[in-house]
N, C-alpha and C positions, 0 to 999 in steps of 0.2 A: 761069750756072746759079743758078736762085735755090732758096733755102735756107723751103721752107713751115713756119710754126709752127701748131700750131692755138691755138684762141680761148680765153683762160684762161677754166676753168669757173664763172666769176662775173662778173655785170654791175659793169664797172670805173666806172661812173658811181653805182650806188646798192647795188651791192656784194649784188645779188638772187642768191644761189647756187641753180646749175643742178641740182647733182648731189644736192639735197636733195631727195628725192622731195614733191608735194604733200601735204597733210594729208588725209587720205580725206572725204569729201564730207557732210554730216552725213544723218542717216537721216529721215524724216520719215513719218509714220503718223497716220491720221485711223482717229474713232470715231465709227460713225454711229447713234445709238437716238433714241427717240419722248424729245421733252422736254417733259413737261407744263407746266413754267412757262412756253414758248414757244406752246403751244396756249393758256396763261389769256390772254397778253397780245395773240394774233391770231386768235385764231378765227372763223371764219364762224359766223355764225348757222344752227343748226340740224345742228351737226357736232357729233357728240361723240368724246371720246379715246377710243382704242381699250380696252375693258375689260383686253382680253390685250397689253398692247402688247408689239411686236418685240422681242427680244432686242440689246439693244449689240452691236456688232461692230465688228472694228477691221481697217484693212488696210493695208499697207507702201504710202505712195506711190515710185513705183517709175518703172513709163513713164508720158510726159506726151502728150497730156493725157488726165484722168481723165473722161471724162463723167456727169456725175450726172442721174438723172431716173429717171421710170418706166420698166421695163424696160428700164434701160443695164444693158451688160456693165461697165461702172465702178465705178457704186457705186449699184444699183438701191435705188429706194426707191418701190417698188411699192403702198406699205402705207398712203400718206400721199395722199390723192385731191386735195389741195392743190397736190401736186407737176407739175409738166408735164413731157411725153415727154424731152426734152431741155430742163431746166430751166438747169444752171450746169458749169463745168468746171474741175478744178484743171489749172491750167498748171505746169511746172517753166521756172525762169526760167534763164537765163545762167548765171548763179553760186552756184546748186544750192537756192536758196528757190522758193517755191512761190506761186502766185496764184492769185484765183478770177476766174471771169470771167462773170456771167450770161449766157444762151444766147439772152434774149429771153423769157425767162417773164413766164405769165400774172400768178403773182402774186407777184414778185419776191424777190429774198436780200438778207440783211441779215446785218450781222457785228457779234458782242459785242450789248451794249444798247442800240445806236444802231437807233431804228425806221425809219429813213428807205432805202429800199431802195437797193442800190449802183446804178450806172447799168448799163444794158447795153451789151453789147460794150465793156466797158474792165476791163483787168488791175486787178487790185488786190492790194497784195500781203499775203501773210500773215503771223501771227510765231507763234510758241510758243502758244498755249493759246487763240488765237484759238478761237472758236465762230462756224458758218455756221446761219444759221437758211432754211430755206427752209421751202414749202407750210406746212401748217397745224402739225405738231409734229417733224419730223426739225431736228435738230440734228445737226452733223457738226464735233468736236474737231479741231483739227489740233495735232502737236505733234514736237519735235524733238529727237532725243538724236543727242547731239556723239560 
């Protein structure tokens, strides 16, 4: 008769304990409003900023992925004629950070103050206070509290 033990509740090799619950996930929330500095440095000719522009608004990223574009249930940005139907999309990755991924838009995302648009169809990831520039003045903060 053999005699079962169960498996001590720590990795006996690097000593990783099981019974220690993980650290909860960090939160992550984007702010999407009209950025005029971003209109001064991209504008099309013969568009002007909106007089009224949109109100900032802010939302939990939560489920992935986020679609952004004109009329998405994601993160519509209807207001900005720059933007395409399905322009970009935030991804949530593996290990609970977040990416953006162009959709194939007309006229591309760019992140922080780099002009150079990202490529399409490739993850990119994001960090803390990153800024997404898409269409002609939406800007979209992403940001992270532990």
């Amino acid at each position: 008769m053999s005699t079962a033990t169960s498996p001590p509740p720590y990795c006996e090799r690097c000593g990783f304990d099981f019974l220690v619950a993980a650290p909860p996930a960090p939160t992550w929330s984007a702010v999407i409003a009209p950025d005029a500095d971003h209109f001064a440095r991209t504008a099309p000719a013969g568009l002007s900023f909106p007089a009224v522009p949109a109100a900032a608004r802010s939302i939990a990223l939560v489920a992935s992925p986020v679609r952004i574009g004109r009329r998405q249930p994601g993160i519509d940005v209807a207001d900005d004629p720059a933007v395409s139907r399905l322009h970009a999309s935030l991804v949530r990755k593996d290990d609970g950070s977040w990416a953006i991924v162009d959709e194939g838009s007309v006229n591309g995302t760019t992140i922080n103050e780099d002009e150079r648009a990202i490529a399409p169809h490739v993850l990119v990831a994001l960090h803390d206070g990153d800024r997404i520039h898409l269409g002609a003045w939406a800007t979209i903060v992403v940001t992270v509290a532990e």
